[in-house]
C-alpha positions in Angstrom: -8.6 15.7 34.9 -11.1 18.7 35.6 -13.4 20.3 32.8 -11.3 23.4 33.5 -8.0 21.3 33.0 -9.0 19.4 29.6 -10.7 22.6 28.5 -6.9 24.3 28.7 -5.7 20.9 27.5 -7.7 21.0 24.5 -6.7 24.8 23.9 -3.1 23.9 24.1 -3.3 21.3 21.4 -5.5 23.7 19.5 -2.5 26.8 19.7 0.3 24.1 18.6 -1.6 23.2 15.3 -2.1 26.4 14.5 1.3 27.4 15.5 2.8 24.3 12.5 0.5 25.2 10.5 1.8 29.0 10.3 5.5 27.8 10.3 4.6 25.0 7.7 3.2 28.3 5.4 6.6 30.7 6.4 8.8 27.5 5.1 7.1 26.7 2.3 7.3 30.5 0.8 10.7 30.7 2.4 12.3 28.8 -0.7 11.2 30.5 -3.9 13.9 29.4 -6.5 13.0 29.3 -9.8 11.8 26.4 -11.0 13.6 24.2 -13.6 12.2 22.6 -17.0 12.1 19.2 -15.1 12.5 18.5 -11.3 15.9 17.0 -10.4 14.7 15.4 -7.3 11.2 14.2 -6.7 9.7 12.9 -3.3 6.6 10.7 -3.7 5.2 10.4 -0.2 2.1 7.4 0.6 1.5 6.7 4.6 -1.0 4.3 4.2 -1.2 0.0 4.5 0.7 -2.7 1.8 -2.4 -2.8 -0.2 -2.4 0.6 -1.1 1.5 1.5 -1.4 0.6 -1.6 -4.5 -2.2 -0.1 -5.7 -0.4 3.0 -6.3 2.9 1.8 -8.6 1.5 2.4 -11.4 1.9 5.6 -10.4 4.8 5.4 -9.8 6.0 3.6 -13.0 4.3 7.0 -14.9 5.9 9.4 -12.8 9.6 7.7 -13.6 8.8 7.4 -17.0 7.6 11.4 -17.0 11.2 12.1 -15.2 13.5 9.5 -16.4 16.8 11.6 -15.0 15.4 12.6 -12.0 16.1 11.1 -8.5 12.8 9.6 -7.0 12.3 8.6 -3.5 9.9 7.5 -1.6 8.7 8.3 2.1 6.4 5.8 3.9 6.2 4.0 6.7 8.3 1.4 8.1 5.8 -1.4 8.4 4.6 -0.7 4.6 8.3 -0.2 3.4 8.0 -4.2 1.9 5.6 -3.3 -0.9 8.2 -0.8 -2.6 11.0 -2.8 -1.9 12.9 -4.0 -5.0 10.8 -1.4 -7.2 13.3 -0.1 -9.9 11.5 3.0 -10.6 12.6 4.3 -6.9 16.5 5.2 -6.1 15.4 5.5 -2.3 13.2 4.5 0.5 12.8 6.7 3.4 10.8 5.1 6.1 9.1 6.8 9.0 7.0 5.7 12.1 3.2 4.9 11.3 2.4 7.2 14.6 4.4 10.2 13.2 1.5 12.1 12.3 0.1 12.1 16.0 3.4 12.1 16.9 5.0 14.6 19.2 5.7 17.8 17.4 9.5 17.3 18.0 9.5 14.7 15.9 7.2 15.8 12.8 9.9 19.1 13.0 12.2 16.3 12.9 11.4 14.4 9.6 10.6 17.9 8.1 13.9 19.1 8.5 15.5 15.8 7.0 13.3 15.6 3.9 14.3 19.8 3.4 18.2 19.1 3.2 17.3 17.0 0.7 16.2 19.9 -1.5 13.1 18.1 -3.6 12.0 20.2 -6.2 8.7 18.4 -6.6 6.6 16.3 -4.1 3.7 13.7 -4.6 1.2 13.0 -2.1 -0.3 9.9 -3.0 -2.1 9.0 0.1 -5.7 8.7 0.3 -6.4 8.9 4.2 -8.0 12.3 5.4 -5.7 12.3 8.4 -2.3 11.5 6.6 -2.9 13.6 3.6 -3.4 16.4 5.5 -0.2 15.3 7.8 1.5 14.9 4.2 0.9 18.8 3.1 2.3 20.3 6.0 5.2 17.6 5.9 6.3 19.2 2.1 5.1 22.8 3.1 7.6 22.3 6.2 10.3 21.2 3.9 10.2 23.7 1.5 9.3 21.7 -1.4 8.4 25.0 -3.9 5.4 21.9 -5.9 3.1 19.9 -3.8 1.0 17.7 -5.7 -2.2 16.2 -4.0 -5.8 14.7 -4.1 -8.1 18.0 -2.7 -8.9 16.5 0.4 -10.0 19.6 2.1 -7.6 19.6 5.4 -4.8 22.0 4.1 -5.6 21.8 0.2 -4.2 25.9 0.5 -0.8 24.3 1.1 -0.9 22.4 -2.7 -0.1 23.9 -5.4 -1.4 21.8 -7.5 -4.8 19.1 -6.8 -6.7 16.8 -8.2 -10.4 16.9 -7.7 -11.9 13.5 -5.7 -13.8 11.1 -7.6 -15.7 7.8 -7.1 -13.5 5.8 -9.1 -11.2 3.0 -8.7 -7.8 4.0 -6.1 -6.0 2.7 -9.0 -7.0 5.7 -10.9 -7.2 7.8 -8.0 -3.5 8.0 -7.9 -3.0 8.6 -11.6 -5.0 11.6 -11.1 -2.1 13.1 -8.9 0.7 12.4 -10.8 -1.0 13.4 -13.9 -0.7 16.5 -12.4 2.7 16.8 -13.4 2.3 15.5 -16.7 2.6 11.6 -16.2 1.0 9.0 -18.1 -0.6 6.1 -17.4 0.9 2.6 -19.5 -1.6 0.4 -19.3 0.4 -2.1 -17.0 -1.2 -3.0 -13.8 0.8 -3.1 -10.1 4.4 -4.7 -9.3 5.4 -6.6 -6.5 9.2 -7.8 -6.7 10.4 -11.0 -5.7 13.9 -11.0 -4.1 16.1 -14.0 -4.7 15.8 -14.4 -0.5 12.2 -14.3 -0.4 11.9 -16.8 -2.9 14.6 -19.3 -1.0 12.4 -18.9 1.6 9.0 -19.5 0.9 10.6 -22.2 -1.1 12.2 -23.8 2.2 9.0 -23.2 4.3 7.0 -25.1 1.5 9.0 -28.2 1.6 9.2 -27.7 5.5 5.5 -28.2 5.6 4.7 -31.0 2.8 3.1 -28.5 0.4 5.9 -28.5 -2.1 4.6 -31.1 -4.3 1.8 -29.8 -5.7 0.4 -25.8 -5.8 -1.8 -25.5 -2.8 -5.0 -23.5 -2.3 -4.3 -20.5 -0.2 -6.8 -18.5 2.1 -6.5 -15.4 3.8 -8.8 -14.8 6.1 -7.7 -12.0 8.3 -6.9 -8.3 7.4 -6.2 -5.1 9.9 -8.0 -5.4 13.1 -9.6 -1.4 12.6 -11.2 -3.0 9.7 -12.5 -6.0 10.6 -16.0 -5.2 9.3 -14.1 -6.7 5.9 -13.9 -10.1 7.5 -15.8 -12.8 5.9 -16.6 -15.9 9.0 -13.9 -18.2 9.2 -16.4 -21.1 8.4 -17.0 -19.7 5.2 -13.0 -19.9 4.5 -13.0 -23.5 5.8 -16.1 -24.4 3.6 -14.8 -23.4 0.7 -11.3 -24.8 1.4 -13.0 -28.3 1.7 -14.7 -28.0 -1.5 -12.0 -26.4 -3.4 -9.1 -29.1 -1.7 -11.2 -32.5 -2.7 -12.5 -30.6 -6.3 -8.5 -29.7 -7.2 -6.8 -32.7 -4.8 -4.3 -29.7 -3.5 -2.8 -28.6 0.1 -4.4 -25.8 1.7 -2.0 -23.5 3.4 -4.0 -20.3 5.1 -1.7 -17.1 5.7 -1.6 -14.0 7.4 1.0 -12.0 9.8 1.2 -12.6 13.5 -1.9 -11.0 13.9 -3.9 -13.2 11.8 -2.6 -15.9 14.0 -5.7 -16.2 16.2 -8.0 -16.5 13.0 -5.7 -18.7 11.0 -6.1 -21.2 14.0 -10.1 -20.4 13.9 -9.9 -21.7 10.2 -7.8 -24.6 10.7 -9.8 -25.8 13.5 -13.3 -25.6 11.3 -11.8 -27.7 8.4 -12.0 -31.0 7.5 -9.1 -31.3 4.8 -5.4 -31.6 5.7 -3.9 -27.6 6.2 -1.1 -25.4 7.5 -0.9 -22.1 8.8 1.6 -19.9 7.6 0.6 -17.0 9.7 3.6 -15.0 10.9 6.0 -17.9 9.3 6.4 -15.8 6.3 7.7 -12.3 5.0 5.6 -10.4 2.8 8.0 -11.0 -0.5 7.9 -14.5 0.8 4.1 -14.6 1.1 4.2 -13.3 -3.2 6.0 -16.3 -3.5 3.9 -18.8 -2.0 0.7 -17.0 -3.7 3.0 -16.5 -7.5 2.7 -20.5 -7.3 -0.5 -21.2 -6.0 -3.7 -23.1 -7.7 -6.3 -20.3 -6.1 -6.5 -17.7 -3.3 -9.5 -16.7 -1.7 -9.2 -14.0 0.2 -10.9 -10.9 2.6 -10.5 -7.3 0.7 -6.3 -6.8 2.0 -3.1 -6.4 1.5 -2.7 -9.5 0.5 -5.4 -9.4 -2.2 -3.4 -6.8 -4.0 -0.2 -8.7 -3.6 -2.0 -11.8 -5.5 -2.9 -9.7 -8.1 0.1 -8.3 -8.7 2.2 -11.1 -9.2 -0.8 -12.9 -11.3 -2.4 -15.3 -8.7 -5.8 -16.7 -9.5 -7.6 -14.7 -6.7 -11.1 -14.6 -5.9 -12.2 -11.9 -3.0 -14.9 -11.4 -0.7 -16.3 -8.2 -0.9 -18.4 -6.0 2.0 -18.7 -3.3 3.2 -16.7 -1.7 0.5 -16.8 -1.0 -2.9 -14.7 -3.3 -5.2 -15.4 -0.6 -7.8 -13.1 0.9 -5.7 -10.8 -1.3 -4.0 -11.1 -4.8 -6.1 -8.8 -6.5 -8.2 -7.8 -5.2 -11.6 -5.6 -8.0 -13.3 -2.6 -6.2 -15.0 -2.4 -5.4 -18.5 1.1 -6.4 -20.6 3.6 -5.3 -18.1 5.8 -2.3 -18.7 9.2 -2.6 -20.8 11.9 -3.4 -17.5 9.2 -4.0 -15.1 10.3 -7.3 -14.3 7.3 -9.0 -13.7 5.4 -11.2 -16.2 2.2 -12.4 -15.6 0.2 -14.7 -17.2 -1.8 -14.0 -20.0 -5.6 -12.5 -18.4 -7.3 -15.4 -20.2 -5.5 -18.3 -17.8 -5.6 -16.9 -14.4 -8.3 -14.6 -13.2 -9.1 -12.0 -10.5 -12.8 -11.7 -9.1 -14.7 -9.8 -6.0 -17.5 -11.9 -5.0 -20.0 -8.8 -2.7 -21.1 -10.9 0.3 
């Protein structure tokens, strides 16, 4: 391609933005209705990874409990759909491609349209990514959602009506920020992650497949998303502690991961000295809450799968750096909510640290 030619390319792109971004304004003030006491239909709306669709139901949970009779969905991506599945504070799930907003503008005009005949009264962005928040605002402005609700992020804060201001604090907090915006209340509780009956059968089934059935194993996680693979502690360090930690507690190691955390999972196995099974791509993610719900400790890089221990009360101990666990670390849940449906063990037997490498 010439200068000239990405130059126009470049000024194409430019005119389209600007062109959804004008359209995104016309459709949002296109539906002026007044608003009632309560919204009747709420859209929460989080793009981002499993960790951090965890980290925000307590959000969640406040939000229901603000707007008990109203219908509350959910719109995030396909591959993070698991975390939210089960969650009873959500009447639907609407999934979307993780791509969508790079996507092709077709498409974008494509979700937009499906989320406006849905007529939401009230949407919540609880997304945290620069990119995808900004994606998120002109996704609601688009659908003509009259109350957008938002961290101030900066890209199209205009198209909010209401923002919370950013703060160093934990992403815990972070999303209780937003939906405080509409008057919800934080309980106290700390995340859920629910079980189904199916997921349970089958981490149960792979367990006794593999000979670590008999005793709760020692669990390690030592992958996490290839863009942020500066979070990665060495696989010897995983397979040095798992040999201390297997001969001090006499239990099975089993290391996990998804299909990408194949290559490192064999990296681990290969380094220690102890009996150990990879479960990398064997199990679901409910089925992976399972295996850590009953496990004697799991030492993990800061993850998905760090959140999902916490939630279901895993003793957990994480590797911290670069980031901040001020930010990102564990925080062991408080009593549970009334009808959560999870119950984890009191804070004073299990606990969740963040070791800073």
């Amino acid at each position: 391609m010439t200068g000239a030619q990405d130059t126009d390319s470049r000024e194409r792109v430019g005119l389209a933005k600007r062109a959804v971004t004008a359209l995104a304004r016309r459709a949002a003030a296109s539906r002026v209705e007044p608003r009632p006491t309560l919204p009747q239909r709420v859209l929460v709306v989080d793009l981002d990874n499993l960790g951090d669709l965890l980290l925000a139901t307590p959000a969640v949970r406040a939000l229901r409990h603000r707007f008990p009779a109203a219908r509350l969905d959910a719109l995030v991506t396909a591959y993070a759909a698991p975390a939210w599945l089960g969650n009873p504070h959500i009447d639907e799930i609407l999934t979307c491609d993780k791509g969508v907003a790079a996507g092709p503008l077709w498409s974008r005009a494509r979700l937009a349209w499906r989320l406006r005949r849905r007529r939401y009264d009230l949407g919540v962005i609880l997304e945290a990514h620069w990119g995808y928040a900004g994606f998120a605002e002109l996704l609601l402005a688009a659908a003509g959602i009259p109350r957008r609700l938002g961290r101030d992020l900066g890209k199209h804060r205009d198209l909010l009506t209401d923002a919370a201001p950013v703060r160093q604090q934990h992403w815990i907090d972070a999303y209780l920020d937003v939906v405080g915006l509409a008057g919800a209340v934080p309980d106290g509780g700390g995340m859920e992650a629910r079980i189904r009956p199916e997921d349970a059968a089958a981490a149960a089934a792979w367990a006794k497949a593999h000979g670590v059935d008999r005793s709760p194993p020692l669990v390690l996680f030592p992958g996490g998303n290839q863009h942020l693979i500066s979070r990665r502690w060495a696989a010897g360090g995983f397979a040095a502690v798992g040999d201390a930690l297997a001969r001090a507690l006499n239990a099975p190691v089993v290391v996990i991961g998804g299909p990408q955390d194949a290559a490192v999972a064999g990296d681990v196995l290969r380094l220690l000295t102890v009996p150990a099974v990879s479960a990398a791509g064997a199990l679901s993610w409910g089925a992976t809450g399972e295996l850590l719900r009953g496990c004697r400790i799991f030492v993990t890089n800061d993850s998905g799968p760090l959140h999902l221990a916490v939630a279901v009360g895993a003793p957990t101990v994480a590797v911290f750096g670069p980031t901040d666990p001020a930010v990102f670390g564990p925080r062991f849940p408080a009593a549970p909510a009334s009808g959560s449906g999870i119950s984890p063990p009191a804070p004073s037997s299990r606990a969740s640290t963040a070791c800073s490498r």
